[in-house]
LUMLUM-937972 format. One line per 3 residues: number of its first residue (from 1); for each residue z, x, y of N, C-alpha, C. Coordinates in nm, 2 decimals. Each point is the difference from the previous one (the first is absolute). Layout:
NUM> Z/X/Y/Z/X/Y/Z/X/Y; ...
This chain:
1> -6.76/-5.92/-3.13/0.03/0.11/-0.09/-0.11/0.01/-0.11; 0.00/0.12/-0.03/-0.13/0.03/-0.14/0.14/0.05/-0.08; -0.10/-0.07/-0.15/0.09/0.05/-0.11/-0.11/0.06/-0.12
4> -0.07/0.15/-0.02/-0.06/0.03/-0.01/0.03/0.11/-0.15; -0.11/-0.02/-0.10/0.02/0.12/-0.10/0.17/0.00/-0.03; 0.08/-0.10/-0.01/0.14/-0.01/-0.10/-0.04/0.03/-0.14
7> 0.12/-0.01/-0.05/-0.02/-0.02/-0.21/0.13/-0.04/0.01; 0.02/-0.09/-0.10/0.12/-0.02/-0.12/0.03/0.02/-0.10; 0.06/0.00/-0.13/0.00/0.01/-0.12/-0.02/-0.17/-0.09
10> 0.07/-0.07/0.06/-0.05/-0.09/-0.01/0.01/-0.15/0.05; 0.05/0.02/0.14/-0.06/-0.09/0.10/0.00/-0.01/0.11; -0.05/-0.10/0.09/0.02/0.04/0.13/-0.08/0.14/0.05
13> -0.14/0.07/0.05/-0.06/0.08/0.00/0.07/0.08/0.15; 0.02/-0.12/0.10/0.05/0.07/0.14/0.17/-0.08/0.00; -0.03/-0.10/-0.02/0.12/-0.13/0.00/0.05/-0.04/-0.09
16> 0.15/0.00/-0.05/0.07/-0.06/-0.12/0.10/-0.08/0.09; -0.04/-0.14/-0.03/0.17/-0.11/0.09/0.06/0.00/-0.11; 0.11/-0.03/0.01/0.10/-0.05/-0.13/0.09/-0.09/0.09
19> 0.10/-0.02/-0.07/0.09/-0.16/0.00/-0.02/-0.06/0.16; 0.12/0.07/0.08/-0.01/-0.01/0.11/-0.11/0.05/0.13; -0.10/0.05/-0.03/-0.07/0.07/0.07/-0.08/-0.10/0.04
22> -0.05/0.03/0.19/-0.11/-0.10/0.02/-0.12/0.06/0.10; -0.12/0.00/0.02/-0.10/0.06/0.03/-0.07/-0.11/0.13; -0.03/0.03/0.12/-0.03/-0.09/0.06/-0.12/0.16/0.04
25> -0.13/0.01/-0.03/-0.10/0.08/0.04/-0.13/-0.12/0.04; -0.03/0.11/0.14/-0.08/-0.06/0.06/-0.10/0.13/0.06; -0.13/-0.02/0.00/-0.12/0.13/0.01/0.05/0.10/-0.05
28> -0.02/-0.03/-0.13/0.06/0.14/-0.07/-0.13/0.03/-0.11; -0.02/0.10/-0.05/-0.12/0.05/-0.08/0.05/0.07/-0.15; -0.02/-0.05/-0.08/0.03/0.03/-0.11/-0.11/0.07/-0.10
31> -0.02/0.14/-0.01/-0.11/0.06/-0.05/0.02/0.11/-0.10; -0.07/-0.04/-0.10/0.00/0.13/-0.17/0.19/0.03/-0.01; 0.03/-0.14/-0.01/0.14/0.02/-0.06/-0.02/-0.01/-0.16
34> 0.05/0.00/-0.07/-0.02/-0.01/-0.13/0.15/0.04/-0.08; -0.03/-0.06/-0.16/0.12/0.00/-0.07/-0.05/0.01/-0.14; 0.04/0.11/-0.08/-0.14/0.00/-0.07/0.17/0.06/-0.13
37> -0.05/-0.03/-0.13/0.10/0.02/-0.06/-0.06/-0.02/-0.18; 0.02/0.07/-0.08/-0.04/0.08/-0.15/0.06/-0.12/-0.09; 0.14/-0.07/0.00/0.07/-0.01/-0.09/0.10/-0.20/0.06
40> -0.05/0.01/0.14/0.09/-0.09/0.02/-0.14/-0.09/0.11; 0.13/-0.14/-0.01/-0.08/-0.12/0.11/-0.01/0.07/0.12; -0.10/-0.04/0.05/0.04/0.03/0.17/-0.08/-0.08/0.08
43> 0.10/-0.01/0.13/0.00/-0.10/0.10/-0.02/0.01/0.14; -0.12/-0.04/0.09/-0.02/0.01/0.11/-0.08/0.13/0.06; -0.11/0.04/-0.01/-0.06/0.11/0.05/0.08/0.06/0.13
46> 0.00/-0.12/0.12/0.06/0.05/0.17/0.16/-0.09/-0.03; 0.04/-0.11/-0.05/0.06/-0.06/0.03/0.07/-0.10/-0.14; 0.15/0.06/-0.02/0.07/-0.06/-0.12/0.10/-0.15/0.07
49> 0.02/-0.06/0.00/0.10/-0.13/0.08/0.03/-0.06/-0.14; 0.15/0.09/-0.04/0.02/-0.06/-0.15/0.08/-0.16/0.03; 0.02/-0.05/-0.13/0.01/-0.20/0.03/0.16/0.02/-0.04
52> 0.04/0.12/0.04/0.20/-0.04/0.07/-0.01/0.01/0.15; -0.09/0.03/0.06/0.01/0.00/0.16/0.03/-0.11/0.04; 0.04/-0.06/0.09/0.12/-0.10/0.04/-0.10/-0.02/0.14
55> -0.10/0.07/0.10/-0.01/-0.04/0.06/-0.17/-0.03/0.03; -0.03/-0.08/0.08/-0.17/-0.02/0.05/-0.05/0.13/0.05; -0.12/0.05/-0.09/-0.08/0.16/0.11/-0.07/-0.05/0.09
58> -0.07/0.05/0.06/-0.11/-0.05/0.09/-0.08/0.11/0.03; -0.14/-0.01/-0.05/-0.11/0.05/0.06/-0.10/-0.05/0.09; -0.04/0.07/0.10/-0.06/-0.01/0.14/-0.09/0.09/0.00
61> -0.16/-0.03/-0.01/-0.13/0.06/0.05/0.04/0.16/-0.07; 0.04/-0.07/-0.12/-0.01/0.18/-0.12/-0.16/0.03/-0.05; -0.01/0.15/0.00/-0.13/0.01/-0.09/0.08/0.06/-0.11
64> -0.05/-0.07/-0.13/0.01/0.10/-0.12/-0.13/0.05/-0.06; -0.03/0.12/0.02/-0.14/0.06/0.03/-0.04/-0.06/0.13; -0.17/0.12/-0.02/-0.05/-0.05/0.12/-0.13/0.00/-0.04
67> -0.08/-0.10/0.08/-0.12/-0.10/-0.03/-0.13/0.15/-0.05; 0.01/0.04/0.10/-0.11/0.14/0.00/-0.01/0.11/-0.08; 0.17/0.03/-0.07/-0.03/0.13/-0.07/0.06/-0.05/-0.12
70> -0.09/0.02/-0.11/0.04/-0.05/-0.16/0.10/0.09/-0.05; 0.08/0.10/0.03/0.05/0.07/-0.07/0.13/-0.03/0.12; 0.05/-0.11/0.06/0.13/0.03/0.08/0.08/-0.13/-0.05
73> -0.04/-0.08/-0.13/0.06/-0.11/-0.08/0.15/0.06/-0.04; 0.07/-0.09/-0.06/0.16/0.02/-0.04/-0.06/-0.04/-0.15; 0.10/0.10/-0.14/-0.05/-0.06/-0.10/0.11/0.05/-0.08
76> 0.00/-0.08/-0.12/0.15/0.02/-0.12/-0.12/0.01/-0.09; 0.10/0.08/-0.11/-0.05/0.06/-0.13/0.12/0.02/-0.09; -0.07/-0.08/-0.13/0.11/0.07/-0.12/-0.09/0.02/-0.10
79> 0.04/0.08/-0.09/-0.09/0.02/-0.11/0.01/-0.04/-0.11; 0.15/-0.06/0.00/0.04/-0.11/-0.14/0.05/-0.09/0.03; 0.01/-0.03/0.13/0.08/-0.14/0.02/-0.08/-0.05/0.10
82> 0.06/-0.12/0.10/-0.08/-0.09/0.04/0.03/0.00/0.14; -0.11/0.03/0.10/0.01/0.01/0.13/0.00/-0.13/0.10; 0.09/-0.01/0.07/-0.04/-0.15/0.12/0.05/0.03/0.13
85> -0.14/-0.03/0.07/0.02/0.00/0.15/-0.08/0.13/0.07; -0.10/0.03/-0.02/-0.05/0.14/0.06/0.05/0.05/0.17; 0.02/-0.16/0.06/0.03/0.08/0.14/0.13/-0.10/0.01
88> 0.05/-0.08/-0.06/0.13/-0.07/0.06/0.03/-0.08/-0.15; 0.15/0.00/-0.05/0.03/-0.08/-0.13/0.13/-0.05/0.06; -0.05/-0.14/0.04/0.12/-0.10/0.06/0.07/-0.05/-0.10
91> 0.18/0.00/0.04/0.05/-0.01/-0.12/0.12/-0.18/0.09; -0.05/0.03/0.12/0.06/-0.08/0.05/-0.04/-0.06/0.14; 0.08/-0.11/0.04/-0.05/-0.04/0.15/-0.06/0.06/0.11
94> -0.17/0.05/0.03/-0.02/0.05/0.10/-0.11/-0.10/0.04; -0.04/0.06/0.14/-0.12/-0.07/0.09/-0.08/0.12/0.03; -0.13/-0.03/-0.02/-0.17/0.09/0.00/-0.03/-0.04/0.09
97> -0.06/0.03/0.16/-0.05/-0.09/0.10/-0.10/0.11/0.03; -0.11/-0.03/0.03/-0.15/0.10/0.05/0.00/0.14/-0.04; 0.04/0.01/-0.16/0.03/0.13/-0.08/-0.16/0.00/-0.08
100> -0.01/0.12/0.00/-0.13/0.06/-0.05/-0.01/0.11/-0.14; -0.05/-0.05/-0.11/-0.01/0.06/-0.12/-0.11/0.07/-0.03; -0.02/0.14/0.05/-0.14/0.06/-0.07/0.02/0.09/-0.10
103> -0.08/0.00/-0.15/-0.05/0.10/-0.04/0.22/0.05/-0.07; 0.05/-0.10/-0.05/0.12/-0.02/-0.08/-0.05/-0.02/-0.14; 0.06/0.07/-0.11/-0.03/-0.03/-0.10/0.19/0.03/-0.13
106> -0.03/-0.04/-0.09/0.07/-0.04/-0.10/-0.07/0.08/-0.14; 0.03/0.07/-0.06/-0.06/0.06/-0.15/0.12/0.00/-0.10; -0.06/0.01/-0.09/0.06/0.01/-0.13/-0.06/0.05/-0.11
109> 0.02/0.10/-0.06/-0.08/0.01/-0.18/0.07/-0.06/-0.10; 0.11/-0.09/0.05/0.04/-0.09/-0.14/-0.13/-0.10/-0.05; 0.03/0.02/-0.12/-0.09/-0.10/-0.09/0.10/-0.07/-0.05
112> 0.10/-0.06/0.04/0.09/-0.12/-0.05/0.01/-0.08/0.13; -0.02/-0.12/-0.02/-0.03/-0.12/0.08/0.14/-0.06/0.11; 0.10/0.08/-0.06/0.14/0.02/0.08/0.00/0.09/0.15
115> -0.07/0.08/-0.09/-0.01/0.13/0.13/-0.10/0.01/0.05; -0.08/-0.08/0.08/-0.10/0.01/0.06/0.00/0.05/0.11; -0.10/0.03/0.13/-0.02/-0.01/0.12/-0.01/-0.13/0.04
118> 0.10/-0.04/0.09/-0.09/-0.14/0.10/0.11/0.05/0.14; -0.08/-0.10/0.05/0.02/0.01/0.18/-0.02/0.10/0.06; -0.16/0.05/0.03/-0.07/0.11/0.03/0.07/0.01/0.17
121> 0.02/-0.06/0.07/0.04/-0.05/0.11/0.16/-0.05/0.04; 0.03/-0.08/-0.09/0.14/-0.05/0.01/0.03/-0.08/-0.16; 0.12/0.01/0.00/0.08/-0.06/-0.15/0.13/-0.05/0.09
124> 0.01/-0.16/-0.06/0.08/-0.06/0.08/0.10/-0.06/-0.18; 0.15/-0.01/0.02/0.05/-0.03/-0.06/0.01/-0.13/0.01; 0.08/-0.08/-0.16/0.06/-0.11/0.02/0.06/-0.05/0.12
127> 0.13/0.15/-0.01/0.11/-0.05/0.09/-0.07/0.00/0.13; -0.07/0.01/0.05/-0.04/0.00/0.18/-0.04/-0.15/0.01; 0.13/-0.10/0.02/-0.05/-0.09/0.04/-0.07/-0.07/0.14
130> 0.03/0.09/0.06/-0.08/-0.03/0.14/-0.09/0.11/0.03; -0.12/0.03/-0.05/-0.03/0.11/0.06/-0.20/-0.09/0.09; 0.01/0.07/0.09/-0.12/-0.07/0.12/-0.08/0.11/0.01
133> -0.13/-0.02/0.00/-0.13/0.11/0.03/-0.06/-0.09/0.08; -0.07/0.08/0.11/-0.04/-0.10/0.09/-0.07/0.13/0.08; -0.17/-0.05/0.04/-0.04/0.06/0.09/-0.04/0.15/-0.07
136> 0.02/0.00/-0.11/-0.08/0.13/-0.03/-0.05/0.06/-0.10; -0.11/0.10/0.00/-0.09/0.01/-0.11/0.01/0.11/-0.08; -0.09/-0.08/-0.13/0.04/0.13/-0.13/-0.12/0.00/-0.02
139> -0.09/0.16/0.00/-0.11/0.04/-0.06/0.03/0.11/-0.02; -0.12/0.05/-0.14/-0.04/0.08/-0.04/0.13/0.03/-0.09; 0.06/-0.01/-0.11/0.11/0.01/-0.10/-0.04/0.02/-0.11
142> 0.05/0.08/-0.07/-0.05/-0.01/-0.14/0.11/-0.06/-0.09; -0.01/-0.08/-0.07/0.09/-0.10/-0.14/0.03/-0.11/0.11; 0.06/-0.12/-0.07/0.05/-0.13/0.10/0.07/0.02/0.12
145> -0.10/-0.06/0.09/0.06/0.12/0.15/0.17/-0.11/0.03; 0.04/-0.14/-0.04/0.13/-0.04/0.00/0.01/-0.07/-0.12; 0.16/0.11/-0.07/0.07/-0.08/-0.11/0.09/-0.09/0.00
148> 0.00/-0.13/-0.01/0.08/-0.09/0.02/0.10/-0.02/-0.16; 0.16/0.05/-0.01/0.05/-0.03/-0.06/0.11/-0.13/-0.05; -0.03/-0.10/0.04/0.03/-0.13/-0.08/0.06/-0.09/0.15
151> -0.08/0.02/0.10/0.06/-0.08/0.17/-0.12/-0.02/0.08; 0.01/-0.04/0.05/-0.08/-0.06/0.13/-0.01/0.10/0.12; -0.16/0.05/0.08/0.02/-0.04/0.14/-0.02/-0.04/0.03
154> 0.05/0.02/0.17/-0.02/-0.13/0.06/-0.08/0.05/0.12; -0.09/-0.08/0.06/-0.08/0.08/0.09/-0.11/0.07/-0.01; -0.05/0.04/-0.12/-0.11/0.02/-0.03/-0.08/0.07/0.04
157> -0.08/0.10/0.06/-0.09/-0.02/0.11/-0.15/-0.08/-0.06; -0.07/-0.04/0.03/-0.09/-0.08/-0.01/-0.15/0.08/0.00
């Protein structure tokens, strides 16, 4: 499946999970989603997985963007508040296996140190205590291509 040119108001650009919702995508293309917003936080350019979801997602050989054309990245924007996750803002238990990050980005014009941009690529919460990346690459991002909020991964890719 392509998930291509979405918007949100303020999150989730193609995809919003909430409590019980669960995502098992596999070759799927996530491109120029965005979430772009004047006055509020906002979360996840292609992909919101807020941290009441109850269950494991799973991603399988996803592109978010694509390696060759600089203008097909996923990206969040606020203008007073603070952006996380340009192409994915994990709020809870998921698995990343041979997923591909091109040309995702994260902005912000806050000048207060609360409301920043980070996780050009991905913003991972506390609560995601199991979350696995494995097997796949992040280039070309603009701001910290992964925000890690107060947890561990596991798996790393190397």
């Amino acid at each position: 499946s392509k998930f291509d040119n979405n918007s949100a108001l303020k999150q989730g650009g193609a995809i919003q999970l909430n409590e019980n919702g669960i995502i098992t995508a596999e070759d799927c293309i996530f491109t120029r989603n965005k979430v772009v917003s004047n006055n509020d936080k906002v979360y996840g350019g292609a992909i919101r997985i807020a941290s009441n979801c109850t269950n494991t997602n799973t991603f399988t050989r996803c592109y978010f963007g694509l390696e060759d054309d600089d203008e097909s990245g996923n990206y969040i924007y606020s203008q007073t508040k603070g952006s996380y996750g340009g192409a994915i803002y994990l709020g809870k238990n998921s698995t990343l296996d041979e997923c591909y990050f091109y040309h995702n980005y994260a902005s912000s014009d806050s000048t207060n140190a609360e409301f920043m941009a980070e996780g050009g690529a991905l913003a991972i919460t506390g609560s995601c205590i199991s979350c696995t990346i494995k097997n796949s690459v992040f280039k070309k991002f603009k701001s910290v291509f992964i925000k890690l909020f107060h947890k561990n991964i596991n798996d790393f890719p190397k």
